[in-house]
C-alpha positions in Angstrom: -50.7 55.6 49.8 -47.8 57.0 52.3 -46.6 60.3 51.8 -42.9 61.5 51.9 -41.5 62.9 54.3 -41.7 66.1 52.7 -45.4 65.7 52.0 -46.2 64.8 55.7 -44.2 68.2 56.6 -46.4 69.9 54.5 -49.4 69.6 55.5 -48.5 69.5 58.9 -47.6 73.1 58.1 -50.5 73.5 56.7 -52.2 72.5 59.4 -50.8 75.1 61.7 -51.7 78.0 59.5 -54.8 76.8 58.9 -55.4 77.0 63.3 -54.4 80.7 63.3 -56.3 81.7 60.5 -59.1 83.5 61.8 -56.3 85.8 63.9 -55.0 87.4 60.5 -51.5 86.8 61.4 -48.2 85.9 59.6 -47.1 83.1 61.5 -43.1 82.8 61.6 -41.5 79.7 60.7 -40.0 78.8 64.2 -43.5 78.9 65.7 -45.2 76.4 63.4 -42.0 74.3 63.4 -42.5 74.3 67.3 -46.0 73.5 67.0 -45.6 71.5 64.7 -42.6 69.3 65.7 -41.0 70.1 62.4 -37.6 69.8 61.9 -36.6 73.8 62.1 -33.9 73.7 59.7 -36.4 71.8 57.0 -39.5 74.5 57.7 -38.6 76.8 55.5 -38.5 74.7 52.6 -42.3 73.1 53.5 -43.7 76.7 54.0 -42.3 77.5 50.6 -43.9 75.0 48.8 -47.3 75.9 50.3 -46.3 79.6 48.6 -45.6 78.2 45.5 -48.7 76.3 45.4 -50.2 79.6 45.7 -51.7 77.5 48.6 -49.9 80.2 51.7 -48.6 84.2 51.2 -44.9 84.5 52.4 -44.0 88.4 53.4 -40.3 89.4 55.1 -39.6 91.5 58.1 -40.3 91.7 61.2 -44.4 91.3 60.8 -43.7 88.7 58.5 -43.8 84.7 58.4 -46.3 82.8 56.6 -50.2 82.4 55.9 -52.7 81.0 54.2 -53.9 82.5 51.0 -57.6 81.8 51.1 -60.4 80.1 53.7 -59.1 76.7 55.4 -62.9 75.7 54.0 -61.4 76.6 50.7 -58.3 74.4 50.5 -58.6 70.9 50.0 -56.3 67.9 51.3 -55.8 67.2 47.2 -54.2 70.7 47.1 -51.7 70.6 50.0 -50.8 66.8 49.1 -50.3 68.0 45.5 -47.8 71.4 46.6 -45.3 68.7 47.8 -45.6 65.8 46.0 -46.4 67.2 42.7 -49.3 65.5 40.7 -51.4 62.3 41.9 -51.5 61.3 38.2 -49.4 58.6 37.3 -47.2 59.5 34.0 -45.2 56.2 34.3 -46.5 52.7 33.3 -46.8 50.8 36.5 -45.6 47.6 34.4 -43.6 48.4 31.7 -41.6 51.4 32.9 -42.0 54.6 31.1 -44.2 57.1 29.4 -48.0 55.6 29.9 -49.1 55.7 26.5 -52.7 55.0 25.4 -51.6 53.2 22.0 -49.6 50.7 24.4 -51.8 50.3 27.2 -50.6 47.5 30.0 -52.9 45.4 31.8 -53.0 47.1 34.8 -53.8 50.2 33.5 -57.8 50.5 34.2 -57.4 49.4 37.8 -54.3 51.6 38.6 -56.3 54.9 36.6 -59.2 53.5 38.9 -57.4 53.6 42.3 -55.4 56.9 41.2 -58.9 58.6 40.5 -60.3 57.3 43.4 -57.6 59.2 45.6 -57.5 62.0 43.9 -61.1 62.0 44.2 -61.5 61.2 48.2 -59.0 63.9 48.9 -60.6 66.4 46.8 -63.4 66.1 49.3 -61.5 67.1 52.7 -61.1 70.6 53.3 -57.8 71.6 55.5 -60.8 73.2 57.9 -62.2 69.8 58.4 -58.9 68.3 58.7 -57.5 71.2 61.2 -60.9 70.3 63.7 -59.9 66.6 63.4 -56.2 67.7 64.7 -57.5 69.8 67.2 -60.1 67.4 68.8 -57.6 64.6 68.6 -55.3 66.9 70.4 -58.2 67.4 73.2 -59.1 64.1 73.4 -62.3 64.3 72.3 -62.2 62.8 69.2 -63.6 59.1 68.6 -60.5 57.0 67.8 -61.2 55.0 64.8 -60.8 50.9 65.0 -58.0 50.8 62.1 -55.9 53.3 64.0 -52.1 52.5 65.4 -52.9 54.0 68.0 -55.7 51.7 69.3 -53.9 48.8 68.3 -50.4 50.1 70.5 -53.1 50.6 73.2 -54.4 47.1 73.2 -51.0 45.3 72.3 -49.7 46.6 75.6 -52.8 46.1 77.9 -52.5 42.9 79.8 
């Protein structure tokens, strides 16, 4: 699965409220999109769907900005991938087009409901805390990089 831009914005964002959380702060929109290396223009619009999602607080004024509603322990990955790009659950028939409807059933539908539970599933069990240390330690250096990453793969492609 790839996520949209939008989604990829998202919890970015997410990811930078989730760093100044214990500081009880509203962080303004400028600063995470400078941390963040969001398009500034476009940051409003991702913080607002962590608000919706009931996922961030929004206040205005001068103290204002944006922050997280509850514990970065207590959001998962499931949640901030679901504020902006809606539900994981397909509602189309990946074959036939359409309304997926049980009385009509295609082939693929076990294996697609599979996979699509299985996501859902594995990013239900990632917390925004646990992803927020893996940014942090990558960002340090001191986190292992994994064999299937593109960035080992650059690495080695350009060594001689």
């Amino acid at each position: 699965m790839a996520l949209s831009k939008k989604g990829d914005y998202v919890v970015r964002a997410a990811i930078a409220l989730a760093r100044d959380w214990d500081s009880g702060h509203y962080r303004k929109i400028r600063e995470v999109a400078e941390e963040m290396a969001l398009p500034l223009s476009y940051t409003p619009q991702v913080l607002s769907a962590l608000a919706r999602a009931g996922l961030a607080y929004a206040r205005a004024g001068r103290e204002g900005g944006y922050r997280l509603s509850r514990s970065p322990a207590e959001i998962t990955l499931l949640d901030i991938v679901q504020a902006a790009e809606g539900s994981l659950t397909p509602a189309n028939c990946a074959l036939r087009g359409g309304p997926c409807r049980w009385e009509d059933v295609c082939a693929l539908h076990p294996a697609w409901s599979a996979a699509s539970r299985a996501l859902r599933d594995s990013l239900q069990g990632e917390t925004l805390a646990q992803i927020a240390s893996v940014d942090e330690a990558l960002e340090a250096g001191t986190f292992p990089t994994p064999a299937d990453t593109h960035r080992r793969r650059a690495a080695s492609a350009i060594a001689p």
